[in-house]
N, C-alpha and C positions, 0 to 999 in steps of 0.2 A: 362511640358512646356504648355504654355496658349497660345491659338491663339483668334485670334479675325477677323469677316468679315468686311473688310473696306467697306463702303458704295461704290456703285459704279453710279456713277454722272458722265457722260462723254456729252460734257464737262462740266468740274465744271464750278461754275458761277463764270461769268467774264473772263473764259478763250476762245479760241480762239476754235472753232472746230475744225478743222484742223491744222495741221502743216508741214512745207515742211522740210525734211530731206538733206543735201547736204552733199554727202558720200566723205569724204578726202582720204578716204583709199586708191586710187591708187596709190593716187600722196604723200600726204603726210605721210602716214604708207610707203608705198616700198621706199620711198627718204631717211629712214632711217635706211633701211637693212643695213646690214656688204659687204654683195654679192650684183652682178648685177644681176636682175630678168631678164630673159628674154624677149624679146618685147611680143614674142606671148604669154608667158602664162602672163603677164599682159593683153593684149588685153583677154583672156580668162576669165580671173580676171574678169575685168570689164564686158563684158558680161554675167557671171554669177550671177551678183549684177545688172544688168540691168533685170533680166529670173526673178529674186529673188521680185520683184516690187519696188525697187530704178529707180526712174525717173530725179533725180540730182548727176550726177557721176562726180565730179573732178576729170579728166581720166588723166591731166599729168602738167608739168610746162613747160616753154620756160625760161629757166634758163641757164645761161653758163654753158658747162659742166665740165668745170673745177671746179665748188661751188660744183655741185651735178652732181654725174658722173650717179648715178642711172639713173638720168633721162635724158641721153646725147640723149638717143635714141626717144625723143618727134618727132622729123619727120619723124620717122621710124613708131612710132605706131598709131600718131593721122589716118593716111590712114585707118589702118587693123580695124578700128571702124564702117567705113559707115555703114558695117550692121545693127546695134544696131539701127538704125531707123526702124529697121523690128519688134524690138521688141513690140513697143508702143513710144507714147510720153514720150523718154527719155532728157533728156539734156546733153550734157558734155562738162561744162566747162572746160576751161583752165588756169592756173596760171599763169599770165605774170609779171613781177617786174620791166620789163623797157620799152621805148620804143622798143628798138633790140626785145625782145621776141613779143612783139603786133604783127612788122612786119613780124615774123616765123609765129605765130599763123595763123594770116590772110591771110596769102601765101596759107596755108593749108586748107583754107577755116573755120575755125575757128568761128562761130556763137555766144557763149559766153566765155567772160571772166573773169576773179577776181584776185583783184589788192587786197594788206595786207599788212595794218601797224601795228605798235608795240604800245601798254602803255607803255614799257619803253627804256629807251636810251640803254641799256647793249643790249637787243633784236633787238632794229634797229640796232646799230653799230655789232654784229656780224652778223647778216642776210642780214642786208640789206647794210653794210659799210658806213650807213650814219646816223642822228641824226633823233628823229621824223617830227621834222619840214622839213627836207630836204627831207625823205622819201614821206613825202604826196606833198612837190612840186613836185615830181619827176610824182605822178602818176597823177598830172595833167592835160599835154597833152598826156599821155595816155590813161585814159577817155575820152578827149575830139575826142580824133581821132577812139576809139573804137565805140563811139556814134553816131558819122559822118559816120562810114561803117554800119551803124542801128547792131552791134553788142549789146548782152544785155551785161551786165556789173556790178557786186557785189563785192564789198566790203568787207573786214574784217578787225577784229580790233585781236592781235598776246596777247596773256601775260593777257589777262584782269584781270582774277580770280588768277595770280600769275607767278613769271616769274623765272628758276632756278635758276638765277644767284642773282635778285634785292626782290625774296620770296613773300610775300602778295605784294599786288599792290591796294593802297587805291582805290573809286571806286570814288575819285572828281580825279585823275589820270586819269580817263578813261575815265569820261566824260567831261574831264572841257577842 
């Protein structure tokens, strides 16, 4: 076997020095367990990835629990987090998909959230029951009312690089 040392150039040119990481794994790895995870050892979860030097944690969704029963218990745990500001400047966002969630969110005191549309239509109409174009009017006044409580507020885009149902996902699909 032949090895080779890659030159090491950090950052290579033209790239960015830094990059911020936004860990899904609470909210969107445990939303598709088989089992219900329990709140505390999710809050656990997340604190350990907070100790670990992750300072963008998407800690849960405000999602009906009827879609996702995993994460029925979002008022239950966003509370048992306050401490994670002991740790460092961390962040944890929250998943909201409608206006009803925004309102849970921010009940709770909620500081950031992030709103996800699909490249494709099989992706929005299963996730979200609605088309792309209706999906992003929807998250319209929900930005605009997250921005007005000076919440911060991110974006994503669901399927880009390939979606299971509709396979590759051309990339003037994603951008156009």
């Amino acid at each position: 076997m032949t090895t080779r040392t890659l030159p090491m150039r950090a950052p290579a040119p033209g790239l960015p020095a830094r990059v911020r990481i936004h860990e899904v794994g609470a909210r969107d790895g445990l939303q598709n367990e088989k089992g219900i995870v329990p709140t505390e050892v999710k809050a656990e979860f997340i604190r350990r990835l907070a100790v670990a030097g992750l300072t963008t944690i998407e800690a849960t969704s405000f999602v009906h629990p009827k879609w996702v029963p995993q994460l029925a218990d979002a008022e239950a745990l966003f509370p048992l987090l306050g401490d994670i500001a002991d740790v460092g400047d961390v962040s944890l966002p929250v998943l909201v998909p409608n206006e009803r969630g925004l309102d849970r969110a921010l009940a709770l005191g909620a500081r950031s959230i992030a709103v996800f549309g699909s490249a494709t239509e099989t992706f929005a109409a299963r996730n979200l029951n609605r088309t792309v174009a209706e999906s992003l009017a929807m998250f319209e006044p929900v930005v605009a009312r997250a921005k007005a409580e000076k919440a911060q507020v991110r974006g994503y885009l669901s399927m880009c690089f390939g979606d299971p149902w509709e396979g590759a996902v051309p990339v003037a699909q994603v951008v156009g």
